[in-house]
N, CA, C and O atoms as CSV, one atom per row, in Angstrom:
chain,resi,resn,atom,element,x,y,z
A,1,UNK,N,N,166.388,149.199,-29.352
A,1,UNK,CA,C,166.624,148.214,-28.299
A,1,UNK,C,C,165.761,148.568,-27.085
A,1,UNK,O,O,165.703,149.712,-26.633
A,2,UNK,N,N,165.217,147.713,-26.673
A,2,UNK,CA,C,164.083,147.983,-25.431
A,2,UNK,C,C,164.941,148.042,-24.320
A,2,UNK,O,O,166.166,147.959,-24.409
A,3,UNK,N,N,164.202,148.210,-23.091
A,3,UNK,CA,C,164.946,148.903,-22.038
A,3,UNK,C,C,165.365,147.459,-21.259
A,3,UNK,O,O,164.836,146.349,-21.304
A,4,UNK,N,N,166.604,147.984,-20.489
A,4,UNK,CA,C,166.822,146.506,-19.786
A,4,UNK,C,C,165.587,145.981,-18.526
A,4,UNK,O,O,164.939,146.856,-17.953
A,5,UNK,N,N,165.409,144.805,-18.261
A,5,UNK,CA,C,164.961,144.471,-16.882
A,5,UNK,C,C,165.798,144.721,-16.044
A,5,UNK,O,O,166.973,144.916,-16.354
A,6,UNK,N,N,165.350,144.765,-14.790
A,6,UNK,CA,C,165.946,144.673,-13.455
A,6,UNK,C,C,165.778,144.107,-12.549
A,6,UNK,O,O,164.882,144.789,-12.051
A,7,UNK,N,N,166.018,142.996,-11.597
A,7,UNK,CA,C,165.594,142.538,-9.984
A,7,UNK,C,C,166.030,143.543,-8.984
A,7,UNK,O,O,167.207,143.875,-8.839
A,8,UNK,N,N,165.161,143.954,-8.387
A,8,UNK,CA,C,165.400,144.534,-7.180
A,8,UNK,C,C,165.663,143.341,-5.893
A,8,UNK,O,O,164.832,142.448,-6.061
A,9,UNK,N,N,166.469,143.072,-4.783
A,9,UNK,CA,C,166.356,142.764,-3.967
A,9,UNK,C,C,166.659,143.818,-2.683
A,9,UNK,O,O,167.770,144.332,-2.549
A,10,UNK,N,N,165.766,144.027,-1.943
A,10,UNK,CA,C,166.139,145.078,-0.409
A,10,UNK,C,C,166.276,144.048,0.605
A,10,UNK,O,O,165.463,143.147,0.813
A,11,UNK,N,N,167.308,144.240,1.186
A,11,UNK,CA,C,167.264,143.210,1.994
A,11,UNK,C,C,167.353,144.153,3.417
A,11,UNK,O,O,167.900,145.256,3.385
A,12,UNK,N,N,166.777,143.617,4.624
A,12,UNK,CA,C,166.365,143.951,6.347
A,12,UNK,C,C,168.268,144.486,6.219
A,12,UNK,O,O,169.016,143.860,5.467
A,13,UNK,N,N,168.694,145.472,6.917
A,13,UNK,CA,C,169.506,146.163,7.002
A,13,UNK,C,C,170.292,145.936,8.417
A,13,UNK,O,O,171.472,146.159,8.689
A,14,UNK,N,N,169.061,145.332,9.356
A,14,UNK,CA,C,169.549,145.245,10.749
A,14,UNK,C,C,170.050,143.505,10.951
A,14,UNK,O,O,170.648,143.061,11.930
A,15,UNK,N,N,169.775,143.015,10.188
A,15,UNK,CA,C,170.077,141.381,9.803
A,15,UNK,C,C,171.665,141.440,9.104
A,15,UNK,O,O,172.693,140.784,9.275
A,16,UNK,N,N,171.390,142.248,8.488
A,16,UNK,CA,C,172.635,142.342,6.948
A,16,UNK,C,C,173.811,142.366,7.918
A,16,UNK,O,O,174.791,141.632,7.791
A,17,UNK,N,N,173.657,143.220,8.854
A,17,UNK,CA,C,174.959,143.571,9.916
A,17,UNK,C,C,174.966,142.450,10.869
A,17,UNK,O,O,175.788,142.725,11.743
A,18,UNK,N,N,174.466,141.412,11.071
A,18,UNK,CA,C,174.724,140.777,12.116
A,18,UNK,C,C,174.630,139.238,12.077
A,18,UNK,O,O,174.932,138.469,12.990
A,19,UNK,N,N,174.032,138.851,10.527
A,19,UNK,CA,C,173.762,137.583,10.183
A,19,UNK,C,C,175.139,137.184,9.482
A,19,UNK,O,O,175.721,138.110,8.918
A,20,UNK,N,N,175.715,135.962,9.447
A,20,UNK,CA,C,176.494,135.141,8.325
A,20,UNK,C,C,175.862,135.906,6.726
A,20,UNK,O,O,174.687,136.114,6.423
A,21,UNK,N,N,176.700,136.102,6.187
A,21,UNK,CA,C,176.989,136.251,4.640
A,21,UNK,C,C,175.820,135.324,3.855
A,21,UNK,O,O,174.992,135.706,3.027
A,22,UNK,N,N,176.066,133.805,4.468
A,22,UNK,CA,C,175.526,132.852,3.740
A,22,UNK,C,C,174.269,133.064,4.001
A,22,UNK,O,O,173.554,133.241,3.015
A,23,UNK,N,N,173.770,133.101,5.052
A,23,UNK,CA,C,172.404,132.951,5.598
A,23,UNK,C,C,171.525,134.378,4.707
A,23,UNK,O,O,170.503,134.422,4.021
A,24,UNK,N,N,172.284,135.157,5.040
A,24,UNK,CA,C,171.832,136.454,4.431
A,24,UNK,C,C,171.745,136.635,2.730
A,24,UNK,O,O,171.296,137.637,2.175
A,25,UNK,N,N,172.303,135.378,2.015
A,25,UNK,CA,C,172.523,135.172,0.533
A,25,UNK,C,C,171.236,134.258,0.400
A,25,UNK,O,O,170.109,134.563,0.011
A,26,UNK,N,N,171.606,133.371,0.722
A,26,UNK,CA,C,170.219,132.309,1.340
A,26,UNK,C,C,168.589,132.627,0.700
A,26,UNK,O,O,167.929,132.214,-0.254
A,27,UNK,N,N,168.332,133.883,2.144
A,27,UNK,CA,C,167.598,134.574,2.367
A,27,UNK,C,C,167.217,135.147,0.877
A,27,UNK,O,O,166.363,134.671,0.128
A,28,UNK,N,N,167.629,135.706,0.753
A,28,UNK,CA,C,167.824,136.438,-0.711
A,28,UNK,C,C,167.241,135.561,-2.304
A,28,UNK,O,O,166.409,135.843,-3.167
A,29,UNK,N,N,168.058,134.573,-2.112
A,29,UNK,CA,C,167.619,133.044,-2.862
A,29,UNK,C,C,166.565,132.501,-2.870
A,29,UNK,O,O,166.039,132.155,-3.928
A,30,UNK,N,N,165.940,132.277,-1.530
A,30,UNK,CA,C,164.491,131.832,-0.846
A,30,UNK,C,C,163.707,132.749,-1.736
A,30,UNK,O,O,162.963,132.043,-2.418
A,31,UNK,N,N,163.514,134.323,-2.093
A,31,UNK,CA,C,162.739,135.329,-1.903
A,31,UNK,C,C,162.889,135.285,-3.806
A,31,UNK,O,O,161.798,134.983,-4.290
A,32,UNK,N,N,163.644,135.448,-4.547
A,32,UNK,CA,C,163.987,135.334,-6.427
A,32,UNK,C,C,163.402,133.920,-6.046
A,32,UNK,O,O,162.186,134.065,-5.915
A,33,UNK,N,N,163.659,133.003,-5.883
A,33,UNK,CA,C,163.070,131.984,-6.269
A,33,UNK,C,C,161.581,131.915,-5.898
A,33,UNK,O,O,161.139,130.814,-6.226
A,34,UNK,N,N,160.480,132.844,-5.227
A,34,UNK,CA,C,159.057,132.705,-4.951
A,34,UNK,C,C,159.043,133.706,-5.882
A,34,UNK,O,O,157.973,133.918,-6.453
A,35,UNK,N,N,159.725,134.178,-6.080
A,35,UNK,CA,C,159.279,135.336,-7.307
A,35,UNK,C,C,158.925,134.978,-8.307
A,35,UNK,O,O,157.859,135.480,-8.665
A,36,UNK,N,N,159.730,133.729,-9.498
A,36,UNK,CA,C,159.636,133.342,-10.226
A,36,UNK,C,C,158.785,131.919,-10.213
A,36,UNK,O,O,158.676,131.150,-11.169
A,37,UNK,N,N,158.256,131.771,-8.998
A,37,UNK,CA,C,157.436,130.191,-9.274
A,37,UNK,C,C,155.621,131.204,-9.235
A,37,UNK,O,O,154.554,130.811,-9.708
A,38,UNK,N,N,155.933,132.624,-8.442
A,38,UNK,CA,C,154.582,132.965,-8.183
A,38,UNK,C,C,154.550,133.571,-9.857
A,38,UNK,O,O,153.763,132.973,-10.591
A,39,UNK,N,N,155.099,134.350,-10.286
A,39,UNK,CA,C,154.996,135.132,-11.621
A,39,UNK,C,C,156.086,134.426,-12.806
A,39,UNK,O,O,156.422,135.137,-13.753
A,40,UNK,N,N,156.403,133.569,-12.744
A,40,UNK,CA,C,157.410,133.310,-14.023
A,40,UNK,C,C,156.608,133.122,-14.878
A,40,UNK,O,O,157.278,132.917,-15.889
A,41,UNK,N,N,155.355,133.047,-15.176
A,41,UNK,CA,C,154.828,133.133,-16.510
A,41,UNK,C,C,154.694,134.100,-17.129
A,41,UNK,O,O,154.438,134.040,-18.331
A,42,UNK,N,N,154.830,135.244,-16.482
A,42,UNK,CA,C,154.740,136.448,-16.975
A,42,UNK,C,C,155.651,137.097,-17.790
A,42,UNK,O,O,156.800,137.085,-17.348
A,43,UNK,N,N,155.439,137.816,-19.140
A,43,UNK,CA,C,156.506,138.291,-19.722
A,43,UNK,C,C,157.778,138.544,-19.736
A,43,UNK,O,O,158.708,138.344,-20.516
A,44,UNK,N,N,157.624,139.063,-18.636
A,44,UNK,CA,C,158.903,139.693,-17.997
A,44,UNK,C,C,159.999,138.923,-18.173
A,44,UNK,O,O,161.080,139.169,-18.710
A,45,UNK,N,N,159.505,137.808,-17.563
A,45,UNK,CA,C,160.522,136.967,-17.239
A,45,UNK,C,C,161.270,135.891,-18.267
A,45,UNK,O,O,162.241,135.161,-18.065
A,46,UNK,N,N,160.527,136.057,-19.325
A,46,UNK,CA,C,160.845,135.446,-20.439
A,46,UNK,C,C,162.129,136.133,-21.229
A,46,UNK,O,O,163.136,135.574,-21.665
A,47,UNK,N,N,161.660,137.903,-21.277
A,47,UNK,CA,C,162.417,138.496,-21.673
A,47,UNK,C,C,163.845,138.775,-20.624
A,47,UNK,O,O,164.968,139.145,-20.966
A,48,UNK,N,N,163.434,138.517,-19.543
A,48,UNK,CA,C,164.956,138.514,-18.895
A,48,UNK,C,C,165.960,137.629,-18.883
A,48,UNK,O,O,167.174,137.814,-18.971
A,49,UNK,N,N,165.162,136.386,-18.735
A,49,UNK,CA,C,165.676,134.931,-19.177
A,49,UNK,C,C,166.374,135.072,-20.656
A,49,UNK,O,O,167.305,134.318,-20.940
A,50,UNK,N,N,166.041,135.767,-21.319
A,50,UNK,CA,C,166.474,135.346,-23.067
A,50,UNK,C,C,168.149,135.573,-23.185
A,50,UNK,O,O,168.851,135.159,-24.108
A,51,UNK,N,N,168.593,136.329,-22.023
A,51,UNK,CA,C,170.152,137.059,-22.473
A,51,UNK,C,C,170.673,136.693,-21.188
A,51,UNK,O,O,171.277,137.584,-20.591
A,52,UNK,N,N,170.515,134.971,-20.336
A,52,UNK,CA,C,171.526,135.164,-19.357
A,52,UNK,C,C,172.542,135.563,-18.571
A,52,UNK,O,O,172.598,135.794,-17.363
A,53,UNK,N,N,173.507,135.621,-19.621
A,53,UNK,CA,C,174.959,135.858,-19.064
A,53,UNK,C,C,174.726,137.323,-19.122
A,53,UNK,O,O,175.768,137.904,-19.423
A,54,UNK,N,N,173.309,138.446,-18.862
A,54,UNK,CA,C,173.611,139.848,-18.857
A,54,UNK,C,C,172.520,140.378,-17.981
A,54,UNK,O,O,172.199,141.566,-17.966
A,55,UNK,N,N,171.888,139.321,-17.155
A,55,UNK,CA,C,170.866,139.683,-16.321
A,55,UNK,C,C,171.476,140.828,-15.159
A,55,UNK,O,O,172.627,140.875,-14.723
A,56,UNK,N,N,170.387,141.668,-14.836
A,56,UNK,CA,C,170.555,142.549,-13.496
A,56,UNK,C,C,170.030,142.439,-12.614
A,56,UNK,O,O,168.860,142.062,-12.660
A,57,UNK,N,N,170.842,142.801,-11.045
A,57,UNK,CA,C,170.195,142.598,-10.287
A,57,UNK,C,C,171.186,144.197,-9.468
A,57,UNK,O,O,172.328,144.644,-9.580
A,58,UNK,N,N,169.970,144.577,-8.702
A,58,UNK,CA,C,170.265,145.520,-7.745
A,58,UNK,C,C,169.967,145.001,-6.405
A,58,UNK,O,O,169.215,144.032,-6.303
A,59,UNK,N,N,170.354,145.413,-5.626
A,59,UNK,CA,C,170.869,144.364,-4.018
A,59,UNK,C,C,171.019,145.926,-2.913
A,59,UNK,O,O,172.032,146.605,-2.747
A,60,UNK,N,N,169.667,146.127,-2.314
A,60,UNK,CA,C,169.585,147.559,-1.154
A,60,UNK,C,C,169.555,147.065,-0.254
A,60,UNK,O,O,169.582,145.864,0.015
A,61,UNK,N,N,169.465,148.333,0.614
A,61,UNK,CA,C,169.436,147.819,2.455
A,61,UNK,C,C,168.403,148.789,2.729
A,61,UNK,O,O,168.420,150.008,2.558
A,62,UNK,N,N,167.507,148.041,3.181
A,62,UNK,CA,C,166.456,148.873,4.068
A,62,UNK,C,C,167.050,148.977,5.600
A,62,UNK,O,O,167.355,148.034,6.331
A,63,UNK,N,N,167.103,149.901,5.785
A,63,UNK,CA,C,167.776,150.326,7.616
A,63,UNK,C,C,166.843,149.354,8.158
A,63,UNK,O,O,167.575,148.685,8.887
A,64,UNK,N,N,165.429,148.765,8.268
A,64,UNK,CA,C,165.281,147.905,9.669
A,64,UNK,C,C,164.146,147.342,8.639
A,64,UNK,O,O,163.830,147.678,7.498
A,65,UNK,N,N,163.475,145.928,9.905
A,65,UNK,CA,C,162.200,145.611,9.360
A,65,UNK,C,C,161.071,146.107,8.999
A,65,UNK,O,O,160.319,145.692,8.116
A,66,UNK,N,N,160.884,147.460,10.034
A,66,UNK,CA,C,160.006,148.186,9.816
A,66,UNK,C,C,159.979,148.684,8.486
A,66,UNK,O,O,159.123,148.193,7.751
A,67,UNK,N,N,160.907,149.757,7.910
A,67,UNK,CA,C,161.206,150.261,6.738
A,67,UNK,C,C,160.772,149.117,5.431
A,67,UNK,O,O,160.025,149.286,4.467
A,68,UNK,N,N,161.537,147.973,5.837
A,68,UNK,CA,C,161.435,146.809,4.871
A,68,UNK,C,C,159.532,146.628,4.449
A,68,UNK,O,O,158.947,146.836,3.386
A,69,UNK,N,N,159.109,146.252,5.540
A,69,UNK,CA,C,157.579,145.861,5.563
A,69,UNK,C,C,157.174,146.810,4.904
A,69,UNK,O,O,157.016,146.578,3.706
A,70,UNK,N,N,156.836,148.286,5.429
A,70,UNK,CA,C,156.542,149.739,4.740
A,70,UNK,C,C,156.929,149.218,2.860
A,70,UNK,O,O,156.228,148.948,1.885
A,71,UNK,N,N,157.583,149.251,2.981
A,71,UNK,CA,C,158.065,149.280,1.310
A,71,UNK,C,C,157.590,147.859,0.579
A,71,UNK,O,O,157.639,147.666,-0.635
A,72,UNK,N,N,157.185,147.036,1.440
A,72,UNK,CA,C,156.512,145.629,1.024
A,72,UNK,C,C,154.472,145.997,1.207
A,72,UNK,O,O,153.705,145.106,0.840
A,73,UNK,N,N,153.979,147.139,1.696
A,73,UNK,CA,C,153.240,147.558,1.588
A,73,UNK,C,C,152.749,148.302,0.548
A,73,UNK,O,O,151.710,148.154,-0.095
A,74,UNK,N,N,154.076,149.549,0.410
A,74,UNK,CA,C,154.052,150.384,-0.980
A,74,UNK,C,C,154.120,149.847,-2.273
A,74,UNK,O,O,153.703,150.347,-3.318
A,75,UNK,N,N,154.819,148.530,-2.054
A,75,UNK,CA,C,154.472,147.683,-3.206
A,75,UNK,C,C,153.237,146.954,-3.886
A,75,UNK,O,O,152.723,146.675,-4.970
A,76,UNK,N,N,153.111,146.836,-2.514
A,76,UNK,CA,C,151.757,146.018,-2.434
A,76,UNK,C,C,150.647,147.004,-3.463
A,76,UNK,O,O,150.084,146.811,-4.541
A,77,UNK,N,N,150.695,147.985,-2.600
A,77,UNK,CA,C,149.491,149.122,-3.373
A,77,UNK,C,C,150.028,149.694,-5.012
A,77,UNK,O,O,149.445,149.907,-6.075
A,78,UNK,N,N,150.849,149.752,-4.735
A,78,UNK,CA,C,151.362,150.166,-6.164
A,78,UNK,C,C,151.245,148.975,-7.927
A,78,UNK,O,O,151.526,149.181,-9.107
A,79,UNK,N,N,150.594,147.600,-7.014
A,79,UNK,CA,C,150.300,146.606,-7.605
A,79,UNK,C,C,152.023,145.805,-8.444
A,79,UNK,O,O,151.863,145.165,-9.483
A,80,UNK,N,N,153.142,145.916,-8.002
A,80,UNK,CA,C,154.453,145.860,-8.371
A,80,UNK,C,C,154.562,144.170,-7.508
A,80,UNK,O,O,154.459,143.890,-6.314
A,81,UNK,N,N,154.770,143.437,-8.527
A,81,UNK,CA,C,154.884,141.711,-7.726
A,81,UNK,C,C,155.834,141.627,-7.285
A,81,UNK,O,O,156.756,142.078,-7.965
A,82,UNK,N,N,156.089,141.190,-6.302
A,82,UNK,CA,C,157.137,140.961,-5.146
A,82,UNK,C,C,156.813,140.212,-4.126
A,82,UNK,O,O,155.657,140.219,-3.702
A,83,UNK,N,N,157.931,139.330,-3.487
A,83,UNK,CA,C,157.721,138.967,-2.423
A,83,UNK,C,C,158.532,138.994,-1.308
A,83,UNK,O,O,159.748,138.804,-1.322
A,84,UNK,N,N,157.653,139.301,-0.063
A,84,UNK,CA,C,158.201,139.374,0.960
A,84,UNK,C,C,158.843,138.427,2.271
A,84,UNK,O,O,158.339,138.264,3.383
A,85,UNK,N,N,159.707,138.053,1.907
A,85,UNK,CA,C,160.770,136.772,2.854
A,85,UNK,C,C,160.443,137.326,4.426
A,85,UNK,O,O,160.606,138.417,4.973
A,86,UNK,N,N,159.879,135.968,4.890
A,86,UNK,CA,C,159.821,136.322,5.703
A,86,UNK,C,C,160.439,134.984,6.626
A,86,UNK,O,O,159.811,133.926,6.594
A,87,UNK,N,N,161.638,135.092,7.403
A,87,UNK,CA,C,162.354,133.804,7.935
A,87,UNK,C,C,160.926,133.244,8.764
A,87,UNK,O,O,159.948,133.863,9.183
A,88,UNK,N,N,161.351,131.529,8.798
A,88,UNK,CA,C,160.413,130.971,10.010
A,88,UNK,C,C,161.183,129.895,10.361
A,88,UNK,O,O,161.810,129.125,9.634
A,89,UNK,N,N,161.063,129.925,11.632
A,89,UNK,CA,C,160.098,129.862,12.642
A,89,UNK,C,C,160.276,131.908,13.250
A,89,UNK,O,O,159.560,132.672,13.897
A,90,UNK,N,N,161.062,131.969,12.848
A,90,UNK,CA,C,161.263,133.330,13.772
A,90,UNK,C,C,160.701,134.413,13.612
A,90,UNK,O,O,160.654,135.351,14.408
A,91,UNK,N,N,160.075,134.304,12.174
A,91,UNK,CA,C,159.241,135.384,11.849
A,91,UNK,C,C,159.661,136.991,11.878
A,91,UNK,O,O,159.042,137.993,12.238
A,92,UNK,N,N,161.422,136.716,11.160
A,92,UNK,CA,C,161.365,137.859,11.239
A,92,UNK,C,C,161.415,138.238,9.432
A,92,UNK,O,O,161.748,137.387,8.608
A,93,UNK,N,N,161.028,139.620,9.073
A,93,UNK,CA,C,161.247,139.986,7.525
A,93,UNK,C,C,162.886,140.135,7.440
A,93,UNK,O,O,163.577,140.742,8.259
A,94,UNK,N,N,163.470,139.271,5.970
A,94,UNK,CA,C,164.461,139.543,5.657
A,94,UNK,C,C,164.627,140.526,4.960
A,94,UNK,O,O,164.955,141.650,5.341
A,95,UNK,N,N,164.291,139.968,3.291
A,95,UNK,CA,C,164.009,140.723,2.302
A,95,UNK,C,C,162.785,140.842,1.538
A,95,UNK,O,O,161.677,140.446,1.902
A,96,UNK,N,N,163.102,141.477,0.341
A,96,UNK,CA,C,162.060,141.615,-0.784
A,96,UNK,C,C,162.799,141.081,-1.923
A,96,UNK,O,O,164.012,141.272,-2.003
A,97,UNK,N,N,162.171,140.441,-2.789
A,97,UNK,CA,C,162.415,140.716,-4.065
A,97,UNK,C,C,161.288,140.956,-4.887
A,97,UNK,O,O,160.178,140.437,-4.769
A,98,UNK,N,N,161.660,141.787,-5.732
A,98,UNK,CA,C,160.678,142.517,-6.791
A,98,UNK,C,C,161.133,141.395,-8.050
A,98,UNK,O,O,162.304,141.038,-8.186
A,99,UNK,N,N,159.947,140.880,-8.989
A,99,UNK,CA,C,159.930,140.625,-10.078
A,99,UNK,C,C,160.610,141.415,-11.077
A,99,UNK,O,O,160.486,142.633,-10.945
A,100,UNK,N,N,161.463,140.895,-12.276
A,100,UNK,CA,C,161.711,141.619,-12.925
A,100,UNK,C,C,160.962,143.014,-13.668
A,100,UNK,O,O,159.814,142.946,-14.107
A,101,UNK,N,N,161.736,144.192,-13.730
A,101,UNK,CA,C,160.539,145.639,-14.260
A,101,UNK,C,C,161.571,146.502,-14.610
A,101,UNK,O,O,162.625,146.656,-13.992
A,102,UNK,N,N,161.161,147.148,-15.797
A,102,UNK,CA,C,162.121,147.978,-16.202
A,102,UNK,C,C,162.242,148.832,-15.177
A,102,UNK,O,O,161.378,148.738,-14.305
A,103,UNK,N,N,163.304,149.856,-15.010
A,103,UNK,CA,C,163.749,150.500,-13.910
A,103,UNK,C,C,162.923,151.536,-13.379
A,103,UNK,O,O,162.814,151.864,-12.197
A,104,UNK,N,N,162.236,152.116,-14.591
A,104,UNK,CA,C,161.529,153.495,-14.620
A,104,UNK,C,C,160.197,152.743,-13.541
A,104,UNK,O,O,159.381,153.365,-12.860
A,105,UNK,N,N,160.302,151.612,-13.648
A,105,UNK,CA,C,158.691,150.945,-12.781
A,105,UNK,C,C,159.050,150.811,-11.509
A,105,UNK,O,O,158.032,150.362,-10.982
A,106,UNK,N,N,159.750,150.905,-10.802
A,106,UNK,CA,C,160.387,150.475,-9.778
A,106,UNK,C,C,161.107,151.525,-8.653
A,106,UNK,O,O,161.117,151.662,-7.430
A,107,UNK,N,N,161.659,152.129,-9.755
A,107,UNK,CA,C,162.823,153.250,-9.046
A,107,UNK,C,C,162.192,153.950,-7.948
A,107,UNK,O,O,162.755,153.979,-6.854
A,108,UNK,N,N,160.706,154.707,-8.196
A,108,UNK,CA,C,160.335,155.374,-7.659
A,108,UNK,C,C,159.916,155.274,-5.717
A,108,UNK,O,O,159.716,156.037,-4.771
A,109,UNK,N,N,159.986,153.484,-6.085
A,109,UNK,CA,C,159.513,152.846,-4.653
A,109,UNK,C,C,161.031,152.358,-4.179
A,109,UNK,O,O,161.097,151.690,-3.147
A,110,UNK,N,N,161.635,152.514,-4.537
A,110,UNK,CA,C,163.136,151.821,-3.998
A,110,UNK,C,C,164.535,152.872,-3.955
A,110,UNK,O,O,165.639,152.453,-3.605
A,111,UNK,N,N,164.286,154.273,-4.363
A,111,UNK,CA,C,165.064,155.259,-4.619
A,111,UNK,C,C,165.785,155.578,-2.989
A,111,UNK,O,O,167.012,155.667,-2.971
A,112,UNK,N,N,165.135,155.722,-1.846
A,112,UNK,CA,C,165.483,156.247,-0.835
A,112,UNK,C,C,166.504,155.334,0.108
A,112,UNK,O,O,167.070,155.694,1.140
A,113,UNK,N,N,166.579,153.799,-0.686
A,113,UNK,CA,C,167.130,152.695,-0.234
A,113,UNK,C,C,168.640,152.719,-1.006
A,113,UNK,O,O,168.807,152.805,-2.223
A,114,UNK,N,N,169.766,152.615,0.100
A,114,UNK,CA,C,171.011,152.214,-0.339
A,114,UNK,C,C,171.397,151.162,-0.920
A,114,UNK,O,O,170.701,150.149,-0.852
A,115,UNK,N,N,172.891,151.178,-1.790
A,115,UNK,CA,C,172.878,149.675,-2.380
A,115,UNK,C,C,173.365,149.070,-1.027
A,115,UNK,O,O,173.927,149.746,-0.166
A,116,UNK,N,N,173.060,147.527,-0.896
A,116,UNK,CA,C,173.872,146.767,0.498
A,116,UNK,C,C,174.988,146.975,-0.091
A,116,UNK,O,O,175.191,147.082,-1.300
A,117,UNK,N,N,176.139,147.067,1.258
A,117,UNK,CA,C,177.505,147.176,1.205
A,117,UNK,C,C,177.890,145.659,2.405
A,117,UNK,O,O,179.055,145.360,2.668
């Protein structure tokens, strides 16, 4: 049996504490859904799609925007597809979401990040 996929979402940490629930779910929604219109052709996503009712998702808190961006950088270089939410008009970074990747692809850039509570 091959290894499971995973979604990462990190979401801005200093938002998480002070925004509505909804807005902050939203946010989150906005960011999986550019994920999958920029890369859904890609394997991945086929194979994550195949077993609905058992998809994963992991859900962190980056302590601030700064941290957030940094790790939307490390992604960047690390060549790992993701995208970075960024609210507008206000321009501030919410979250990330990472394309589906087995864990071992991922972990290494997202390890120092808590799950959101």
């Amino acid at each position: 049996m091959a290894a499971k996929l995973y979604m990462y979402i990190i979401v801005n940490g200093e938002i998480a504490k002070t925004w509505p629930k909804g807005a902050l779910i939203a946010q989150c929604c906005h960011a999986v859904a550019c994920t999958f219109h920029l890369y859904g052709s890609d394997s991945e996503y086929s194979e994550y799609f195949n077993d609905l009712d058992n998809m994963h998702k992991v859900v962190l808190e980056a302590p601030d925007a700064t941290k957030l961006l940094g790790l939307g950088e490390a992604l960047q270089q690390g060549d790992i597809k993701h995208k970075v939410w960024i609210e507008q008009p206000e321009n501030i970074p919410t979250c990330i979401a990472v394309k589906p990747y087995r864990k071992e692809v991922v972990q290494k850039y997202v390890k120092k990040f808590k799950l959101l509570s």
